[in-house]
Structure formats: C-alpha cells, structure tokens
C-alpha positions as CSV (number, residue, x, y, z in Angstrom):
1,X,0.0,0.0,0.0
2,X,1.6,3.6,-1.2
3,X,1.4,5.7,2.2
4,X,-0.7,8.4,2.5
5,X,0.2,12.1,1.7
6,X,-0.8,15.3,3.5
7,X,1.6,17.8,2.1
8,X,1.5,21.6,3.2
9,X,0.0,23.9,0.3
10,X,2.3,26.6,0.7
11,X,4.8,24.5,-0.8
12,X,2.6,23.4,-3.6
13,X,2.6,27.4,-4.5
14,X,5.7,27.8,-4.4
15,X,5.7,24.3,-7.1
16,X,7.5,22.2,-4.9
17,X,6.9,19.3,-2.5
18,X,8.8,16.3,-1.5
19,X,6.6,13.8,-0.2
20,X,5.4,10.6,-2.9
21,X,1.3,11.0,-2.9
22,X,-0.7,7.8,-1.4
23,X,-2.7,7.0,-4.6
24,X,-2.4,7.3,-8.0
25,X,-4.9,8.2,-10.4
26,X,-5.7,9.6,-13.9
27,X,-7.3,12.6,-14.4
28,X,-10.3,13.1,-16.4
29,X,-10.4,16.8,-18.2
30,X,-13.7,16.0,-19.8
31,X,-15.9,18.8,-20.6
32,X,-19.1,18.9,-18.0
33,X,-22.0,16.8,-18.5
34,X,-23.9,17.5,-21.4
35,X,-27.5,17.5,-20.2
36,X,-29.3,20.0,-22.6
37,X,-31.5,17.7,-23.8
38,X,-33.1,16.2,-20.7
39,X,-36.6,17.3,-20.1
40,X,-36.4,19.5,-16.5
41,X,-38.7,16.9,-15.1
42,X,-35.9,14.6,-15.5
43,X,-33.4,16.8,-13.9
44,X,-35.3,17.2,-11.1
45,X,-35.6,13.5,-10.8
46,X,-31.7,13.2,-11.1
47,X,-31.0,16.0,-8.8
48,X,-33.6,15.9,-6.4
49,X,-33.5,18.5,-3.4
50,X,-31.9,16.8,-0.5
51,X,-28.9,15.5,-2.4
52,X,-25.7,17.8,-2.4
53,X,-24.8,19.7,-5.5
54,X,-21.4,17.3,-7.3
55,X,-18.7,18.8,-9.6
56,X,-18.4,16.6,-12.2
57,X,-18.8,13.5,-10.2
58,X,-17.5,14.8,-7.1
59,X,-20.3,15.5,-4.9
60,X,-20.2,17.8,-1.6
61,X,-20.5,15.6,1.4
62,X,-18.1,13.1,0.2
63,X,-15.1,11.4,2.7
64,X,-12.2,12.7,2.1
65,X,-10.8,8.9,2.0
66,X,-13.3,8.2,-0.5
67,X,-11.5,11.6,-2.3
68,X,-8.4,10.1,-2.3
69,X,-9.3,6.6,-3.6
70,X,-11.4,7.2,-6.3
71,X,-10.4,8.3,-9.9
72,X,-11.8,11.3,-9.8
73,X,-8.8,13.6,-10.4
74,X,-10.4,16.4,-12.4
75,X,-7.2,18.1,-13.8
76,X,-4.6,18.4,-16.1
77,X,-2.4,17.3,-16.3
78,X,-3.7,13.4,-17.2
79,X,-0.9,12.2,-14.0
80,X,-2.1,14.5,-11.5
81,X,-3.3,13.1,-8.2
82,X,-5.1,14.8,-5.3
83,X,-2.6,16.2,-2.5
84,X,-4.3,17.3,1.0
85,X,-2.7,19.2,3.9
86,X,-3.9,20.7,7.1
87,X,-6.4,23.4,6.0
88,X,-5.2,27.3,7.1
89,X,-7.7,27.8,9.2
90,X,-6.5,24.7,12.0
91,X,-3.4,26.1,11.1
92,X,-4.5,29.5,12.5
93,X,-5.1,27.8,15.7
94,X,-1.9,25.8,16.2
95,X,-2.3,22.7,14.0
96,X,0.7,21.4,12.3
97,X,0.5,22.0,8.9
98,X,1.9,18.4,7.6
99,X,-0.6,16.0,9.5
100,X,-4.2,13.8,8.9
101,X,-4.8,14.7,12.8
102,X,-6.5,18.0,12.5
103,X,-10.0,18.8,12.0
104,X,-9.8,21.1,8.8
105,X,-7.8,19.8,5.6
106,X,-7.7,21.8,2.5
107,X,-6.9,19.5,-0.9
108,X,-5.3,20.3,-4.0
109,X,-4.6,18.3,-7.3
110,X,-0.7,18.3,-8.1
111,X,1.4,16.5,-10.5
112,X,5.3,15.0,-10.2
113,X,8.0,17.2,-11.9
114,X,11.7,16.2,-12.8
115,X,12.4,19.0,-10.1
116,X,9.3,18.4,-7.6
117,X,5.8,18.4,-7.1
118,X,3.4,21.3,-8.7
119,X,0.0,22.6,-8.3
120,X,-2.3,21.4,-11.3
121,X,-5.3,23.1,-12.9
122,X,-8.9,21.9,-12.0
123,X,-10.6,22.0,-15.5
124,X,-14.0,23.7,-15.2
125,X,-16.4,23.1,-18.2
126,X,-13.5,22.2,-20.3
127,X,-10.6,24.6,-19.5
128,X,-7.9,24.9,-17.0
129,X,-8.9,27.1,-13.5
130,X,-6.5,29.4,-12.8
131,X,-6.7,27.9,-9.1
132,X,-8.9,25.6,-7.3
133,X,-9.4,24.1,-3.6
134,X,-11.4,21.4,-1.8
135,X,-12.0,21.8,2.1
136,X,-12.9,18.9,4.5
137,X,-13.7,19.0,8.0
138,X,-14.6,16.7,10.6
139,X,-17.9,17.5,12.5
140,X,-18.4,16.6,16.5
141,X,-19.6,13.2,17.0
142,X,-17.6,11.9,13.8
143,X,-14.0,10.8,12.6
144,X,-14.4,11.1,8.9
145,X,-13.6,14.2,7.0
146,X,-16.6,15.5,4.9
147,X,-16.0,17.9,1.7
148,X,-18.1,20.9,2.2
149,X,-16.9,23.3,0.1
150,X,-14.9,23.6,-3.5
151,X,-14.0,26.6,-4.8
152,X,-12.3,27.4,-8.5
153,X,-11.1,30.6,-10.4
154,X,-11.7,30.7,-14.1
155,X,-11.7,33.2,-16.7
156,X,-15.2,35.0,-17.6
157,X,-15.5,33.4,-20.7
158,X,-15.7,30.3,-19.2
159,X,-17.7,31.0,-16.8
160,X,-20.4,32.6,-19.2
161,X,-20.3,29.0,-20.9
162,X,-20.5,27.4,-17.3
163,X,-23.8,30.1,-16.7
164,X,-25.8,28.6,-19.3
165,X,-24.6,25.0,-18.4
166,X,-25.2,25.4,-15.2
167,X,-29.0,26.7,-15.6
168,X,-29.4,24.5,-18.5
169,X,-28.9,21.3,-15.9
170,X,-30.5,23.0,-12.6
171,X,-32.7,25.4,-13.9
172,X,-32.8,29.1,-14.0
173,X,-30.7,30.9,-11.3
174,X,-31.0,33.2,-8.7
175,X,-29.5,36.5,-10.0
176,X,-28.1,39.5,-8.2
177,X,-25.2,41.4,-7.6
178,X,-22.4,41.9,-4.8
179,X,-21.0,45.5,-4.0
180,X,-17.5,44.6,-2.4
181,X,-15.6,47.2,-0.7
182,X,-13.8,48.2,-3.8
183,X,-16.8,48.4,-6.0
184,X,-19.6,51.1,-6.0
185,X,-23.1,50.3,-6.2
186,X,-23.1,50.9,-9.7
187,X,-19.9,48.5,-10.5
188,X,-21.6,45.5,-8.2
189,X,-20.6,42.5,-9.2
190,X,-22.8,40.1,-11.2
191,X,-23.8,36.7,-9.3
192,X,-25.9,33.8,-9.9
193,X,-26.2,31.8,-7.5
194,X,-28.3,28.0,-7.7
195,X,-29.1,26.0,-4.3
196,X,-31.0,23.3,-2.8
197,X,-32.3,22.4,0.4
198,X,-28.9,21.5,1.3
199,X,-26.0,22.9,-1.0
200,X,-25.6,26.0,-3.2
201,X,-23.8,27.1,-6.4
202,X,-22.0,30.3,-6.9
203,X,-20.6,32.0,-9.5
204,X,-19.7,35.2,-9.2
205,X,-18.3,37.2,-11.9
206,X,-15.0,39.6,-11.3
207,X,-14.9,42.4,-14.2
208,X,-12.1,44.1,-13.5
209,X,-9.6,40.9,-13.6
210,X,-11.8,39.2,-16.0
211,X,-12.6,36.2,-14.1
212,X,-15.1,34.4,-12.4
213,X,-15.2,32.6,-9.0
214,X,-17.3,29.2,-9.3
215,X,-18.2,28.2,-5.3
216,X,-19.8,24.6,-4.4
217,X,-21.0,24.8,-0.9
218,X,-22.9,22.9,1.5
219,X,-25.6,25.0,3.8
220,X,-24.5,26.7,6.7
221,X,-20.6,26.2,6.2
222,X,-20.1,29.1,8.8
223,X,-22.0,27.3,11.4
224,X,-19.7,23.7,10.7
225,X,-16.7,25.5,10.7
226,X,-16.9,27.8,13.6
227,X,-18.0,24.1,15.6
228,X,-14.4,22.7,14.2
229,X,-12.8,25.7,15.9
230,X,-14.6,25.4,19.0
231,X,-14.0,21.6,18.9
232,X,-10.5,22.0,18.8
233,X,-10.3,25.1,21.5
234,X,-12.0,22.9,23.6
235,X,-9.8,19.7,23.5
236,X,-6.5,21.8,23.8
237,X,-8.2,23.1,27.1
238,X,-8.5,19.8,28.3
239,X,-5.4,19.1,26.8
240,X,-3.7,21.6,29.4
C-alpha cells in the first residue's frame, strides 16, 4: 500500500513538495456533462433537493478517504493526483501543517515534476482554472472528513459558458449582484447563484480581472466551521 500524503500547500505554491502522494490516479479533463436535452422533469428527478450539489462526479458531502481513492482527479495534467494538507484555518489555531490529525484539511490536485511536485489546474467546463481548492472538515460526534466546500477561479468566458450550463442542468438561477468594498453600487458584481435544500452554487463574476469565481457549498458552512474551531479550543483546554 503507497502511504498516505498530506503535504503543506504553501509548498505546492511555491511548485514544490517532496513527499510521494498515497494513490495514483488519472485525471479526467472532460468537458461537463452534457445535459441539454433532458426534459427539466428529468433533472429534477436526477438532482432531487436533498442531495448535495457534485462537480463533475464529485459531490459535496463526500469522505475525504473516498477523495483520495477514487479516480476522480479532475485536472490536467492526465498524472495528477489529489494532494491534502492541514487546511489554514487549524493552522490558524496551532495545527501542524503536515498532519491527517486536524479537523480542517484543504486539498489540491498536483502533479510530479523532474524537479518536484506542482500545483495542477482543475478543469471547469473544459478549460484549466487558474486555481482551485477542496475543504474537508470533521464535525463533532464523527472521525471522517466531509468535503463541504470547492471553490475554482476561471476566466469570464468560461464562466459565461459554465452560466448557461449550469442553468441548463438546474434550472434558471437566482441572479443578483455583490458590491465589495472596492466596487460602487453601480460597478456591483454580477452573481448567480443555484441551491438546494442542502447545498448552493456560486458563480460570481469579477470584471475588473476578467474572471469568475465558481463556489460549491454545502448549507451553513459558517456554522460547521466555527463548531471545528470550537471543537478544537475545547480539547486543547482539556489538553492543558
């Protein structure tokens, strides 16, 4: 059995890690699903409310061993295979960075170099993200890791194509528009947003870099995370 690797991001930024991942896999840079011609009744019927929103197979809710096991590398290069680390928020608190025993773990997909290990590109409706992650965190009462959230930056064309996907396969979305601290009303950004009763969809466009952030998210994120945190206050108190 190839041992399992949690390697620390910021060294996947900077291209390099040293560690050999656990698994390998191929990746699959297939284009999304085509559903366009599927009546909406039969959507609903394939996506019905109570089951997690999925990125090209990978649905939210997922273990993060089941993650790492399965051929469902969505990147390119073809040789790239998921690499996971201690997510920056247990880091905040005092995790180490290089270790399975923390309650948050952030995962990227990365691929072997002659000179070390480098971040990959997610493809997203055909075309390489500029950057991608996928958070797991472990919830009181359980020891598995749970994805909950997966978050991609691609370019606006893209992401104009991934609209119209997108609404063609879960109907029309919610529109509206975000005014960040750097944007005037008038210069809000444009958002669509999808959801269920218990993930959402976001895509959010970003006109003045020309991009578009695509967010899968299961509900009330803030509420699991802030209960990780508190878990892990907790059992370092007890811990002292």
């Amino acid at each position: 059995m190839k041992p399992t690797l949690f390697a620390c991001a910021l060294a996947l930024v900077t291209g390099v890690l040293s560690l050999t991942p656990f698994v390998t896999v191929h990746a699959d840079p297939v284009a999304h699903d085509a559903g366009g011609s599927k009546s909406k009744a039969a959507d609903q019927k394939r996506h019905p409310q109570d089951t997690p929103f999925e990125f090209r197979g990978i649905p939210l809710g997922i273990t993060l061993d089941a993650f790492q096991a399965g051929a469902t590398v969505r990147a390119t290069p073809i040789d790239s295979v998921p690499v996971c680390e201690t997510d920056v928020i247990a880091g905040s608190l005092g995790m180490s960075l290089k270790t399975r025993e923390s309650l948050t773990v952030a995962c990227r997909w990365a691929h072997q170099q002659a000179n070390g290990w480098a971040i990959s590109r997610a493809v997203v409706d055909g075309a390489p993200a500029q950057d991608h992650m996928l958070r797991f965190a472990r919830v009181s009462g359980q020891t598995t890791f749970r994805l909950y959230e997966m978050s991609f930056v691609i370019d606006e064309g893209t992401a104009a194509d991934l609209r119209h996907a997108l609404a063609d396969r879960y109907g029309v979305p919610r529109a509206g528009a975000h005014a960040s601290a750097s944007t005037s009303a008038s210069n809000a950004l444009p958002v669509y947003e999808w959801e269920n009763a218990v993930s959402s969809i976001t895509l959010r466009f970003l006109p003045a870099t020309r991009n578009a952030t695509l967010v899968y998210l299961l509900k009330a994120p803030d509420a699991w995370v802030k209960s990780v945190v508190q878990q892990w206050k907790t059992s370092s108190v007890d811990a002292s």
